[in-house]
Every structure is written in C-alpha cells, then in structure tokens.
DRENTIDO-871082 format. One record per residue: residue in one letter; y negated, x negated, z of N, C-alpha, C, O in turn. Coordinates in pm, 1 decimal, m for minus. Each point is the difference from the previous one (the first is absolute). Example, Ala and Ser with C-alpha at 12.3 -4.5 7.8 and 13.67 -1.06 7.14 Angstrom:
<recs>
A:569.0:m1319.0:780.0:m119.0:89.0:0.0:m120.0:m90.0:0.0:1.9:m103.6:66.5
S:m106.9:138.6:m138.5:m119.0:m82.0:6.0:m109.0:77.0:73.0:m110.8:m50.9:16.9
</recs>
This chain:
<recs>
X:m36.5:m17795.1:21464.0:m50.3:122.4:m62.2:m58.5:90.1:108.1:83.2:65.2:63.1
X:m179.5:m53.6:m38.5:m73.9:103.3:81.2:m68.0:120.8:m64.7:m121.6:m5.2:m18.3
X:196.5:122.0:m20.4:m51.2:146.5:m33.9:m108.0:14.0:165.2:15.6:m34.9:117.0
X:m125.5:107.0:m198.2:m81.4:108.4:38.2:37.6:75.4:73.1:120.6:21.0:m12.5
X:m196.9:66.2:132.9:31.7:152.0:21.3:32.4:70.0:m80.9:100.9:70.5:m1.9
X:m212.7:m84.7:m104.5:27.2:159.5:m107.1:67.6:m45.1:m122.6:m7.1:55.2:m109.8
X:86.1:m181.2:145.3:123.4:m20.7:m133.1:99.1:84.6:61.9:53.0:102.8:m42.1
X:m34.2:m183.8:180.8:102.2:31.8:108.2:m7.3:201.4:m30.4:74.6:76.9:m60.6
X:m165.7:m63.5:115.9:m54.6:175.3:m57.4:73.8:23.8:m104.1:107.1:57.8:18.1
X:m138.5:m88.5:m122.9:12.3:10.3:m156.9:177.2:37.5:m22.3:54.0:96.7:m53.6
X:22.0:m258.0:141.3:146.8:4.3:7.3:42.5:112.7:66.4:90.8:72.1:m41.2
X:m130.5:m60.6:105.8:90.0:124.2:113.3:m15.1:151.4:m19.0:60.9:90.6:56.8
X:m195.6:m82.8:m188.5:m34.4:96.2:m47.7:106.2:55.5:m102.7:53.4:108.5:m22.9
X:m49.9:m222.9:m21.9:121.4:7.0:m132.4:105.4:m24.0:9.7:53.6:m32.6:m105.9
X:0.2:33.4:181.6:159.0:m15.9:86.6:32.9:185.1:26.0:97.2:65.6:m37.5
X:m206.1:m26.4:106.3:m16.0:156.3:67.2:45.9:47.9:m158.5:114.2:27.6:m36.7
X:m208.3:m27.0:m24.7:m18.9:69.1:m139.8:171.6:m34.2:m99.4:38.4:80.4:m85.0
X:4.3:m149.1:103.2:99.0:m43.9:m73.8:86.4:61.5:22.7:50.5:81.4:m77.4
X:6.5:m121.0:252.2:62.3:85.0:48.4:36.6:158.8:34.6:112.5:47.5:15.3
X:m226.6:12.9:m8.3:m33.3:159.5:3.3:36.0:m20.7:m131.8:120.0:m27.1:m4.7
X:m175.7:28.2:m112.3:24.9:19.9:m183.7:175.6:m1.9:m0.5:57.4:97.1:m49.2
X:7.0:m188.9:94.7:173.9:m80.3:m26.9:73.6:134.2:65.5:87.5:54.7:m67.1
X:m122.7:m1.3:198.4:64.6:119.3:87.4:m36.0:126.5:m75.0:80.9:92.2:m10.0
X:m191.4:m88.0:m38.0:m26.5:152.8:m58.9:79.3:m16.7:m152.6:101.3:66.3:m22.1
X:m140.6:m133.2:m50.4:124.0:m42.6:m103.5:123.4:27.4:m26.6:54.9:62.4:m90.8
X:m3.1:m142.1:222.9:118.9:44.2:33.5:26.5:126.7:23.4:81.7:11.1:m91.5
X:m83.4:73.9:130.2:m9.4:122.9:34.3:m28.6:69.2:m143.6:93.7:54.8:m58.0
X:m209.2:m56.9:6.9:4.0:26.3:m116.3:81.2:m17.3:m109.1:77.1:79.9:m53.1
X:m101.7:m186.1:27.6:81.8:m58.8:m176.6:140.3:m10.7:49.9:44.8:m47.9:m104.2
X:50.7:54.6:175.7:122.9:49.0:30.8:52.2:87.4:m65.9:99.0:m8.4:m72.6
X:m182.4:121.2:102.0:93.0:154.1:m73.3:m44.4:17.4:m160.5:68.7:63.2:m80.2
X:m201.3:m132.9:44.5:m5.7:m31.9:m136.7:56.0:m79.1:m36.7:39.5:25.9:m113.7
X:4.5:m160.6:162.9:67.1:m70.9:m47.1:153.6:32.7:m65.6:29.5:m64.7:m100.4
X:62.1:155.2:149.1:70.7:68.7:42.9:4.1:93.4:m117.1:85.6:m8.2:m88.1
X:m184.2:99.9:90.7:m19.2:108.3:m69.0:m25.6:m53.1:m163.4:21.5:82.0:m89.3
X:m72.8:m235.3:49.6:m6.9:m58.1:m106.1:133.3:m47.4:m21.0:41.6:4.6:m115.8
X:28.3:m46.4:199.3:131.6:m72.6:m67.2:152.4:68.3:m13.3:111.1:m38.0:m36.9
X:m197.7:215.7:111.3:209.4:82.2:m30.2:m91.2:123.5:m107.8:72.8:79.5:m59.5
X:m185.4:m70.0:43.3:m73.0:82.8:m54.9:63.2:25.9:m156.8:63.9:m93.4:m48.5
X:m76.5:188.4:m12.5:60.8:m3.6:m172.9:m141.9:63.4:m50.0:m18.2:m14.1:m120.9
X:m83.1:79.8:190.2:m101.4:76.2:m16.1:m85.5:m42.6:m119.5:m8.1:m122.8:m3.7
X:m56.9:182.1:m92.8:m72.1:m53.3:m108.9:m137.3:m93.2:86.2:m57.3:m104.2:m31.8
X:43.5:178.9:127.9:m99.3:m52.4:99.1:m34.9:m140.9:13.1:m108.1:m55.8:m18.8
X:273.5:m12.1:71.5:m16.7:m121.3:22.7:m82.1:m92.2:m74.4:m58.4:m89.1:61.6
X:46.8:99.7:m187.5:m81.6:m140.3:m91.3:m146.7:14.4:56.1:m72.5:m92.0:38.0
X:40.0:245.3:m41.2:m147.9:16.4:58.1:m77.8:m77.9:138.8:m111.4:m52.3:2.1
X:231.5:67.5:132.6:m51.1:56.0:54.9:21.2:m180.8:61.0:m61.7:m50.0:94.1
X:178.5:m26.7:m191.6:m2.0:m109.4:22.7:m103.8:m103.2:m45.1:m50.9:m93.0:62.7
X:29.6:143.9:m216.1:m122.8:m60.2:m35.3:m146.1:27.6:132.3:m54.3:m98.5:50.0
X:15.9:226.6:m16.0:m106.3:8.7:92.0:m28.7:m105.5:69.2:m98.3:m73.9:5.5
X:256.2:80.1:76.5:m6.3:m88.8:165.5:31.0:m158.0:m74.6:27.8:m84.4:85.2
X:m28.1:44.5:m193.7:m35.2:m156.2:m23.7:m95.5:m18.2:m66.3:m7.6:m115.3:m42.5
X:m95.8:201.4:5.5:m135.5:m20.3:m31.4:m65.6:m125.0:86.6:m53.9:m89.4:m65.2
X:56.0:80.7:195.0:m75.2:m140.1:24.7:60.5:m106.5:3.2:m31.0:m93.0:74.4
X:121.1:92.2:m151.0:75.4:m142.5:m41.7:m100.6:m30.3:m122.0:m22.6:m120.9:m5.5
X:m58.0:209.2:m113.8:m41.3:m58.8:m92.8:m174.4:60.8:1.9:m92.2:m47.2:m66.6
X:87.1:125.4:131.7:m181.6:13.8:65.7:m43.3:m43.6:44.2:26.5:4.6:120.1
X:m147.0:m100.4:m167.3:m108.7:m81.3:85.7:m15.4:65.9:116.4:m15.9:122.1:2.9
X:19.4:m201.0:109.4:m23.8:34.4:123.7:m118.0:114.1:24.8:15.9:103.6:64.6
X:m116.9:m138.9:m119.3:m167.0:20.7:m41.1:40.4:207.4:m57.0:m59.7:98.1:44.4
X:139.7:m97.9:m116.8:m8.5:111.7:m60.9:84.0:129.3:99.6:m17.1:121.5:10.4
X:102.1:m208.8:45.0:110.4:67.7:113.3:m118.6:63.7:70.8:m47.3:113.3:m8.2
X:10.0:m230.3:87.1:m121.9:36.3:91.6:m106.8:55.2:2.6:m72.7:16.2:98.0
X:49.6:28.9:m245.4:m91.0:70.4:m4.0:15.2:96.6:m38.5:m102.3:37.7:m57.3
X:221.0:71.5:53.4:69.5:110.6:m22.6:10.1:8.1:149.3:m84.7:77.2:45.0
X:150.5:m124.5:33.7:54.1:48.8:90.1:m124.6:8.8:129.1:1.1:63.5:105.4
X:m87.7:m140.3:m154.6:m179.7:16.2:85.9:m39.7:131.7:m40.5:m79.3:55.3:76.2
X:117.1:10.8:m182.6:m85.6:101.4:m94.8:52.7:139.5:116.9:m63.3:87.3:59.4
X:245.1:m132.8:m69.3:54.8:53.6:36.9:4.6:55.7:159.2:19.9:116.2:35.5
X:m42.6:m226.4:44.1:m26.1:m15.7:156.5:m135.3:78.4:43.1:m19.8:33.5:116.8
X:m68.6:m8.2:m219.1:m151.7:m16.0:31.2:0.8:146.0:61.0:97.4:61.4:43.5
X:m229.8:m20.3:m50.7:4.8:148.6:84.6:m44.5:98.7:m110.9:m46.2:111.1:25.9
X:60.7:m152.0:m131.8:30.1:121.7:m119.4:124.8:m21.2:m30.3:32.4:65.9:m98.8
X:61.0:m137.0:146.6:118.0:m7.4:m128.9:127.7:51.8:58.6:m5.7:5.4:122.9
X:136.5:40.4:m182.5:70.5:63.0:79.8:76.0:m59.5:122.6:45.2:83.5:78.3
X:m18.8:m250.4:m42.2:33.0:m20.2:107.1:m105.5:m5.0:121.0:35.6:m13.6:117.1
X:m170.4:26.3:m158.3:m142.5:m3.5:61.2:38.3:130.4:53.7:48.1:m5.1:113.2
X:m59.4:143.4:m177.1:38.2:113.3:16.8:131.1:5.1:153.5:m7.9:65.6:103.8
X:72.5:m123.1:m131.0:132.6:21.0:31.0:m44.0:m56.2:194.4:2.8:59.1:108.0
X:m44.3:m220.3:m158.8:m41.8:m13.0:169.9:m60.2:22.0:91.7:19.4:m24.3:119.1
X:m159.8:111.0:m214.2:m60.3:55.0:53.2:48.1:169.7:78.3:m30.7:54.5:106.0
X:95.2:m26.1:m191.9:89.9:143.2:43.3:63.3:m56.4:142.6:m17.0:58.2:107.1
X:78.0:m156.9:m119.6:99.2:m70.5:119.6:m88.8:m40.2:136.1:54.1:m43.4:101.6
X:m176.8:61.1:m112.4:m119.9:m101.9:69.0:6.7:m82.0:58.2:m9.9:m12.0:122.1
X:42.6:m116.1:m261.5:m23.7:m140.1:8.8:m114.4:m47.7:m80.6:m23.5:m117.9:m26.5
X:m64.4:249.7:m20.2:m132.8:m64.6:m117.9:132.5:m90.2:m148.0:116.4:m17.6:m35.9
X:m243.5:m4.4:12.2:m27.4:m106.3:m158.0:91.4:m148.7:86.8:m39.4:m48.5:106.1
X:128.0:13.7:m161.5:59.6:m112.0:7.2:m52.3:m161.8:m41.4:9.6:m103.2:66.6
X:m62.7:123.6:m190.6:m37.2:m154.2:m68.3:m123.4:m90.1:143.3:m88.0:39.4:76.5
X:145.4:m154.2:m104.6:m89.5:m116.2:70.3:90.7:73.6:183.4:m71.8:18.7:98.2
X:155.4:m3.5:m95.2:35.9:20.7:117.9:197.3:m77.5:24.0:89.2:m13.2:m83.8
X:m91.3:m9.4:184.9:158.0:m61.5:18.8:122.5:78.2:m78.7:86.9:m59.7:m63.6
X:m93.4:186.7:76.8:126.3:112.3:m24.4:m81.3:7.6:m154.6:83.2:61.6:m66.7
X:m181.5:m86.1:m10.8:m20.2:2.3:m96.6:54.5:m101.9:m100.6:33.1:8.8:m118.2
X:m35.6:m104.7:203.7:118.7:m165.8:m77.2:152.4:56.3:15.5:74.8:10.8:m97.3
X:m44.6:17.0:204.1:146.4:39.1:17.6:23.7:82.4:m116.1:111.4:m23.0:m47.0
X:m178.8:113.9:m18.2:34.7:137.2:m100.9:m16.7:m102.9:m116.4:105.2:m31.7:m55.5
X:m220.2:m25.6:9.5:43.7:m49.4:m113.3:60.1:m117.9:1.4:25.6:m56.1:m106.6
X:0.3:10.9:203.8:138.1:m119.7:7.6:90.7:63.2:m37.7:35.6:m32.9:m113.2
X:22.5:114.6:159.2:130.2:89.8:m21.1:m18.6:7.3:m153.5:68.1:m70.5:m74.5
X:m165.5:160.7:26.4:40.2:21.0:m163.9:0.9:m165.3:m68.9:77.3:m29.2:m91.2
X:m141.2:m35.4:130.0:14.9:m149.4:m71.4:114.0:m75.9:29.9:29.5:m70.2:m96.7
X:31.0:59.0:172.6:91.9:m75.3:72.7:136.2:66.6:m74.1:86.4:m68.1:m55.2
X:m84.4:269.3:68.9:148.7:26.2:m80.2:136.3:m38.5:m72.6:122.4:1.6:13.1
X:m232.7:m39.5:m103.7:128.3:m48.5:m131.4:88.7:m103.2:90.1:122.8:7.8:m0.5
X:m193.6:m105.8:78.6:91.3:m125.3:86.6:35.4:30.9:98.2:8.9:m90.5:83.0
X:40.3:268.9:m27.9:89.1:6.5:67.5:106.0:98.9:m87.3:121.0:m21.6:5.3
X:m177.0:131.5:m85.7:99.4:58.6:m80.9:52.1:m97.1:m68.9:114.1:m36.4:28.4
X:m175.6:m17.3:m118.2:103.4:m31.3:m117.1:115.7:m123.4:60.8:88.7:m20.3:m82.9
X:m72.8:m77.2:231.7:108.8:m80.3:34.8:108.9:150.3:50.1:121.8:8.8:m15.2
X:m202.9:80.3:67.8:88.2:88.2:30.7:51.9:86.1:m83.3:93.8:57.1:55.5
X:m117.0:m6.2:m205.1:79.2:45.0:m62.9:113.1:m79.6:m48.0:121.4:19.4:4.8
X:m185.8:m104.7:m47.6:79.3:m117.5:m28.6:183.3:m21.3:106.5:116.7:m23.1:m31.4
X:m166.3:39.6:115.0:118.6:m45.7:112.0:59.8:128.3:18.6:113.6:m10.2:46.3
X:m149.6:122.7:m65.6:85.6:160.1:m13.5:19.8:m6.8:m133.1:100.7:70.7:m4.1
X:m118.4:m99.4:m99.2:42.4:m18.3:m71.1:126.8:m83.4:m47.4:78.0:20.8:m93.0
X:m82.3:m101.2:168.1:134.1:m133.2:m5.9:117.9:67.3:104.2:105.8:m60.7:16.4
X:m122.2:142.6:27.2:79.7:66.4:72.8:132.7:52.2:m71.2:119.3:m19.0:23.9
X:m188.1:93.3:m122.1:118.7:42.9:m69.4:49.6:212.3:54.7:m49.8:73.0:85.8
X:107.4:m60.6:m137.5:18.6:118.0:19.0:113.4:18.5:106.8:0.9:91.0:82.9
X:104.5:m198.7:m96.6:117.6:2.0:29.1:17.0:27.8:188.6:80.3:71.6:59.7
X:m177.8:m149.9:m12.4:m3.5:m17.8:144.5:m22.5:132.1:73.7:26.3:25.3:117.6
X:m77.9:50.2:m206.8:m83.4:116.0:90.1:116.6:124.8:m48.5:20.7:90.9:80.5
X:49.4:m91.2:m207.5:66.6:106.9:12.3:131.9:m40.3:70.5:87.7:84.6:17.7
X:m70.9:m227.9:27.6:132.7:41.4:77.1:m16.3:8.1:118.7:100.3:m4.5:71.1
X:m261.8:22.4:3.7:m51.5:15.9:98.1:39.3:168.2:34.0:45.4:55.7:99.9
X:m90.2:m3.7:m245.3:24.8:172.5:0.1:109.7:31.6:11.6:47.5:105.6:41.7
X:4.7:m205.6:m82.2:198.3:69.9:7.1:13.3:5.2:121.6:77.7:78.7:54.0
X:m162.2:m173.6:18.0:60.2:m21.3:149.3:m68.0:114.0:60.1:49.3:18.3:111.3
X:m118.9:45.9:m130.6:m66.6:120.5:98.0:m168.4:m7.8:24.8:m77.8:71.0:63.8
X:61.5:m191.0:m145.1:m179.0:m42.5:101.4:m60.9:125.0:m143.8:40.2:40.1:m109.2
X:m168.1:m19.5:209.8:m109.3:105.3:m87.3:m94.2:m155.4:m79.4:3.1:m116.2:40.5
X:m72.3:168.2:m150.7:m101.6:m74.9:m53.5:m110.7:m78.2:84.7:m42.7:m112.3:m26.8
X:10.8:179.6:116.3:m61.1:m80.1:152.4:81.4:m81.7:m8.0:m3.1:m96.1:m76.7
X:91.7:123.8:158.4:123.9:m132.7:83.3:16.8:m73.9:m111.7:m38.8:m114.4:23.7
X:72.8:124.2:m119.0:39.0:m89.7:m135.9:m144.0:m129.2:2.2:m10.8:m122.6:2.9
X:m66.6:226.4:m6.1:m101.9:m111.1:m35.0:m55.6:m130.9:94.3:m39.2:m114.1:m24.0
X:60.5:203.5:153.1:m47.8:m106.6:121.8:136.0:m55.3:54.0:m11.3:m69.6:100.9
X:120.6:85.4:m142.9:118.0:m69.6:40.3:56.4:m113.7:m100.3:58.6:m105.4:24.9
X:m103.4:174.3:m166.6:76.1:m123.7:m68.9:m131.8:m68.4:m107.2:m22.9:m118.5:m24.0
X:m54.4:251.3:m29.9:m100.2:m86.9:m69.6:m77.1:m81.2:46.3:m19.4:m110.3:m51.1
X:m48.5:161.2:177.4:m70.5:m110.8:61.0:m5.5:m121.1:62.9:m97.8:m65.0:37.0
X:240.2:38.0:m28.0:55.4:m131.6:82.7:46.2:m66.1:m128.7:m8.1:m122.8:4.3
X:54.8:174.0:m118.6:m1.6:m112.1:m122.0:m114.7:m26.4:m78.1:m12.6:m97.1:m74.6
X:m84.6:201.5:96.9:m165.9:m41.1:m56.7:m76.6:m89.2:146.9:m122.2:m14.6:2.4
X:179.8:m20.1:72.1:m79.4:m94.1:67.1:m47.7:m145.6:m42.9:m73.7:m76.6:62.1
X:116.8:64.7:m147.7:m67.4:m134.4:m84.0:m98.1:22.4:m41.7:m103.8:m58.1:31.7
X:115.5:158.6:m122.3:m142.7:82.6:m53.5:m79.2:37.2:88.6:m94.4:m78.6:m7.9
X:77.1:143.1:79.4:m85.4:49.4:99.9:m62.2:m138.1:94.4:m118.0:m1.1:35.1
X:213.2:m112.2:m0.6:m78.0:m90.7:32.4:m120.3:m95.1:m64.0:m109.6:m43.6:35.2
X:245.9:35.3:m215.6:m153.9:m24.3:m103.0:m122.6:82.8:13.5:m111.4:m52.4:m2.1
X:130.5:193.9:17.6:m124.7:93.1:m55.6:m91.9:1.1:93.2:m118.6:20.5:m25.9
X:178.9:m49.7:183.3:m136.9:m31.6:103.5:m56.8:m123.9:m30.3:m120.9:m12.4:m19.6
X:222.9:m106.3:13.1:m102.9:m156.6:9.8:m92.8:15.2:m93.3:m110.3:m37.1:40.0
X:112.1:96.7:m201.5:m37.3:m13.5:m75.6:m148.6:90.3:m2.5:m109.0:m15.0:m55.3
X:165.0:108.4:140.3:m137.6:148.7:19.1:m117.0:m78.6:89.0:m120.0:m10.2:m25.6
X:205.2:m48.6:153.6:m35.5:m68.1:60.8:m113.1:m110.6:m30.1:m110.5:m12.2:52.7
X:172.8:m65.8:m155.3:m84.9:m100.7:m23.5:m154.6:48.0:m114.3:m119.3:m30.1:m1.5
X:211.5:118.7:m81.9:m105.5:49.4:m95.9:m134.0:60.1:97.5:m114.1:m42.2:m18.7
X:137.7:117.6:95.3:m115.3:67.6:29.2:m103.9:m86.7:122.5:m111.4:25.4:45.9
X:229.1:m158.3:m18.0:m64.5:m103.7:70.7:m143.1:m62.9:m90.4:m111.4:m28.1:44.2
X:173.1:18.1:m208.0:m110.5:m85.2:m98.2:m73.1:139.3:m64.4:m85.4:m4.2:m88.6
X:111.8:67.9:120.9:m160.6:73.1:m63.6:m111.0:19.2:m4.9:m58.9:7.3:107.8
X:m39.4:13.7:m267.8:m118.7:m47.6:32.2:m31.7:44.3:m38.8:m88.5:33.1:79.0
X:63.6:45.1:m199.7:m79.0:94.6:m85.5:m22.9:173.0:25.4:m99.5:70.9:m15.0
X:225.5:m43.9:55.7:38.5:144.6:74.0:m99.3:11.2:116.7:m98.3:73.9:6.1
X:142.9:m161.3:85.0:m48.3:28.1:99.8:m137.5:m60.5:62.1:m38.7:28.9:113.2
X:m24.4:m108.9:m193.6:m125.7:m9.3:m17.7:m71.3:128.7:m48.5:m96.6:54.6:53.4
X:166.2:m15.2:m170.0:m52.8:108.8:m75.2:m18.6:146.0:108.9:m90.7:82.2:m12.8
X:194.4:m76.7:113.5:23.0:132.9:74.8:m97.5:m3.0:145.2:m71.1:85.0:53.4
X:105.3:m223.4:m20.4:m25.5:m48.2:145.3:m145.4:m57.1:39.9:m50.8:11.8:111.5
X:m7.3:m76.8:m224.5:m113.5:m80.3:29.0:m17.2:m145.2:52.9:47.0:m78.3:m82.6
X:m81.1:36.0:155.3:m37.3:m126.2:99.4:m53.6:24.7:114.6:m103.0:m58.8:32.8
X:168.0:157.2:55.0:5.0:6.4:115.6:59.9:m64.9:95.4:123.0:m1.6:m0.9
X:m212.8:m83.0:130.2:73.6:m86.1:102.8:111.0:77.2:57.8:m43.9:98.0:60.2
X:139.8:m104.9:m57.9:110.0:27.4:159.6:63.8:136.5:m60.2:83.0:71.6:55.9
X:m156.4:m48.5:m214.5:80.6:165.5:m19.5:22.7:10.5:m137.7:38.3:112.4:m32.5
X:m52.0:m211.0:m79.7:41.8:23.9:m133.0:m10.6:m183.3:m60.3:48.8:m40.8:m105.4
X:m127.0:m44.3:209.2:63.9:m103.7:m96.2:98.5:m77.5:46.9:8.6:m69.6:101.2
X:71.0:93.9:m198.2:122.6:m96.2:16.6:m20.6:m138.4:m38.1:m113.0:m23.1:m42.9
X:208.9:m94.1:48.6:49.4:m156.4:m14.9:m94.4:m8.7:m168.7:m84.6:m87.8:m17.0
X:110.4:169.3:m69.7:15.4:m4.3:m153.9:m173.3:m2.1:m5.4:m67.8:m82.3:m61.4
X:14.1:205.3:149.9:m155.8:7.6:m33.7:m58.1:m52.1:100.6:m116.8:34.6:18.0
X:184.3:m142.5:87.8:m97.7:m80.7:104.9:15.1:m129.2:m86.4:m76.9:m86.6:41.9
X:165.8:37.1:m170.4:12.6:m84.2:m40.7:m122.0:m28.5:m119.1:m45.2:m111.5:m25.9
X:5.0:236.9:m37.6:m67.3:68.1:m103.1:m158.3:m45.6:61.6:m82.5:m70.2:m58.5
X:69.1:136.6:200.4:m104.3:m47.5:74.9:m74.2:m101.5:33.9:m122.6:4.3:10.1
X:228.0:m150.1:19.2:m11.2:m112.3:m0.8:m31.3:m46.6:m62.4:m81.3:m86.4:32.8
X:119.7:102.1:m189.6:19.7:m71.7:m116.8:m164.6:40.9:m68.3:m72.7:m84.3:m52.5
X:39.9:222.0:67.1:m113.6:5.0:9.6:m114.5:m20.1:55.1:m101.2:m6.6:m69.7
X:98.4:m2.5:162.4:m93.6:m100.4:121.7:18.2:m177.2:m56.3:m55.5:m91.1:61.5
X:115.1:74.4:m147.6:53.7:m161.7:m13.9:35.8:m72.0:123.3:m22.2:m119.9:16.6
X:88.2:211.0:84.2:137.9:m39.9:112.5:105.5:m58.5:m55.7:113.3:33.5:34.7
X:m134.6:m130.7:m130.5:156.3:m58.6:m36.2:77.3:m56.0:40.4:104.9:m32.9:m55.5
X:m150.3:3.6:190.7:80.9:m52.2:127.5:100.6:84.4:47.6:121.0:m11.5:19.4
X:m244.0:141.1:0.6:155.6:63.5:63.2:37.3:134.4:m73.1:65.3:98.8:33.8
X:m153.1:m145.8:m180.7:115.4:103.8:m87.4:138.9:m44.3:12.0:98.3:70.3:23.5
X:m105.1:m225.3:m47.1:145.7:m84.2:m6.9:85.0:m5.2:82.6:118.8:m15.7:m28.1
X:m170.7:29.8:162.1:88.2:33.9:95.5:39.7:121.3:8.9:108.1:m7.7:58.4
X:m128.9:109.9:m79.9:3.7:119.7:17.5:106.9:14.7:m126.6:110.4:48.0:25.7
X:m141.3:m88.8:m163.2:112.4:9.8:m109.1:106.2:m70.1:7.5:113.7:24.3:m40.4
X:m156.2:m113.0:94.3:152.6:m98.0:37.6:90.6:80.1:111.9:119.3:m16.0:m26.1
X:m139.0:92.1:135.0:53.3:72.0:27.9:80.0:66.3:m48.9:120.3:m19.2:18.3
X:m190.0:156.7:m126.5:52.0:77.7:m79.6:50.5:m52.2:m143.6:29.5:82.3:m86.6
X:m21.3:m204.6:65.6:100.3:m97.0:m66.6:103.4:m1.1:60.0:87.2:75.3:m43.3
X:m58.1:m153.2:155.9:163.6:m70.8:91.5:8.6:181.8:30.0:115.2:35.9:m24.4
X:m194.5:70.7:64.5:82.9:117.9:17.7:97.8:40.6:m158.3:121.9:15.2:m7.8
X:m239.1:m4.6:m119.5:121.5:30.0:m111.4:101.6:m92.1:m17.0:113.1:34.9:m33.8
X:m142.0:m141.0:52.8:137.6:m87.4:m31.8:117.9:m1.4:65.9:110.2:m39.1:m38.4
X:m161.7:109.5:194.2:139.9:16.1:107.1:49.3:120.4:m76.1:115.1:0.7:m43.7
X:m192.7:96.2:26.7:81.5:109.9:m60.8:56.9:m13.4:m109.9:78.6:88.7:m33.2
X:m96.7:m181.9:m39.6:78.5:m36.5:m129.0:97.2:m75.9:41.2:95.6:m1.5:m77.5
X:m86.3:m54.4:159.7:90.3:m161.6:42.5:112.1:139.6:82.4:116.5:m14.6:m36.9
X:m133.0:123.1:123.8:53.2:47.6:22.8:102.1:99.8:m120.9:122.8:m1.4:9.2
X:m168.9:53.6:m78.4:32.1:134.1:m98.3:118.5:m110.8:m129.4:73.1:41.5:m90.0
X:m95.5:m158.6:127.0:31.8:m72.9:m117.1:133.8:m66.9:42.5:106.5:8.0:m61.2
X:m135.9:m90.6:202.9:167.1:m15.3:78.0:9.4:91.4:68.9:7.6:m39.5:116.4
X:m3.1:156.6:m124.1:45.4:134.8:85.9:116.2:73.7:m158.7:117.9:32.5:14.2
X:m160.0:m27.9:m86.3:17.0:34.5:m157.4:107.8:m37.7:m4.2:67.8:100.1:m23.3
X:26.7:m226.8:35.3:128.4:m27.1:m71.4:51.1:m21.1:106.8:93.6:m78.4:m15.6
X:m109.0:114.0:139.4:132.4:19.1:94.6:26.1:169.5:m23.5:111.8:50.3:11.8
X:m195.0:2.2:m35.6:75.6:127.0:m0.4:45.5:33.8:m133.4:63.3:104.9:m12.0
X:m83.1:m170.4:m81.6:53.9:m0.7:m134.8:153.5:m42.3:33.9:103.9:49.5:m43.7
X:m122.6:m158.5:137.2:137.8:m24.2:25.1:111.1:67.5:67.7:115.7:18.3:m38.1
X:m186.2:20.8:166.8:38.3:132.5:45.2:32.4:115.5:m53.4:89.7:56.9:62.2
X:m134.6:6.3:m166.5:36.4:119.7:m60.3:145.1:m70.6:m133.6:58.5:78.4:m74.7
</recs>
C-alpha cells in the first residue's frame, strides 16, 4: 500500500482535527453532561433535544446553518470578527467549531449516561464526609464515570475522524488546511483514482474497525469489573 503525500497530508490533517474536537469536548460536554443527568429543570428535554439534533440532521443541513452562521453577517461571523480572527468558514479553526457542534451528542450523551448510573448514593455520603460539590465530583464521580468518558472520547474521536458532509460544507477542498482523509477520498473517487481511493478507504476501514474491535472487548471487562 503506498499513500500519497497529500493522502499522507489528508491523514495527519484529520488526526489534528479529531483530536483538537475530542479535548475541547471534553472540557465542554463534561459540565453539560453533568448538568443533564442531576438536573430536575423543565429545561432539560429542550436543551437535550438541541445538542442531539445531529444525530438525525443531514449533515448537508447542519452545515449549512452553521456556514450561515460562521459567515461575516451571522452572529458567530460577528463574534470572530469582534475577537480578530475574521470570518471562520473554509479555514482550520472553522472545522474545529463545527466539528464540535456535530460531534456533541457522542460525547454528551456516553457521558450523561455514566453520571447518571452513578446514582445519588455515592456523592451524598461523600457530603457526609465533608467534601464540597467540587471535591464530590472530581473525587468520586469522575473516577466511576471513567468508562464513560473513555467511551465518549473513542467514539468523538472516531466520529469526527469520518466526517463528510459538515465539513465539506464549512471547510471546502483546501490542500494542507480543510481537506481531510473523508474529502481526499471524495477527490479521488472523482478524478476516477480508484486506486488510491481504495487505499486510502481501506485505511479508514481497519481504522473504524480497530475502534470497534476496541469499544467492544474493552465493554465487558468493565461490565465485569463494576
């Protein structure tokens, strides 16, 4: 199998992108995650429905809200430009932003999920013991939601590895700065490169399947464990 420079490009592009998306995530969908699963607020159905909208939105439609949105009339256009970073779309930190809103739901929802299985019980006899809601949370919730949190990266991880519609839609087909593995594959296939579309997908084949082959015997040892 001999990849290209600009597959090779393409990979390392989308490794960057995956990774930056999985860390800001994290950071993020944590305290929502969190805030969805001890929450009683009428809020929650809303605000849960929002953040899993791109579980059932064509890629195509995401992306073209959130282009509308990025552009230099619209309010995050507004916003970066105030910051002076200009208009975002067709730029690197412009994939990272709408990766993040696309990618969400597959780091919140393993992580509500796993504060949720928690239970109530752990954290108030944490309080009896003296810890504040801080300490509670990073002492006992977070070391029994570590299953979850490992699901919610591989999975963020991998998702924003196969994307194609979003970030075509945001990013363009730019060498070395918006196309990723998904749209150098798109490229090929259009040129009638079916040589090394195939190599290039076969790649990002044996990559989803490790992450499945992983998430799948990783899964019932800690089933067993708990």
């Amino acid at each position: 199998m001999f990849l290209s420079e600009s597959d090779l490009q393409a990979i390392w592009l989308t490794v960057q992108l995956a990774s930056i998306v999985t860390v800001l995530l994290l950071l993020l969908g944590t305290p929502v995650a969190w805030w969805l699963a001890r929450t009683r607020c009428w809020l929650k159905g809303p605000v849960g429905a929002v953040l899993a909208l791109p579980l059932v939105l064509p890629p195509s439609v995401l992306g073209f809200y959130l282009l509308l949105a990025m552009g230099p009339h619209g309010p995050l256009g507004h916003l970066t430009k105030l910051l002076g970073f200009g208009p975002q779309p067709f730029t690197f930190w412009g994939l990272v932003l709408a990766s993040v809103a696309y990618s969400m739901p597959f780091m919140v929802q393993p992580l509500q999920n796993a504060f949720e299985s928690i239970g109530d019980r752990p954290l108030e006899v944490a309080a009896t013991l003296g810890a504040s809601p801080l300490d509670a949370f990073f002492t006992v919730a977070v070391p029994l939601a570590l299953p979850g949190f490992l699901t919610a990266s591989i999975l963020t991880f991998a998702h924003t590895v196969g994307e194609f519609g979003v970030v075509l839609m945001i990013g363009g087909n730019l060498p070395g700065i918006t196309r990723v593995a998904s749209v150098q594959i798109y490229d090929h296939v259009e040129a009638l490169e079916y040589g090394q579309a195939h190599q290039l997908a076969a790649v990002m084949v044996f990559f989803s399947f490790l992450v499945l082959l992983v998430l799948y015997a990783w899964r019932p040892q800690t089933q067993k464990a708990g």
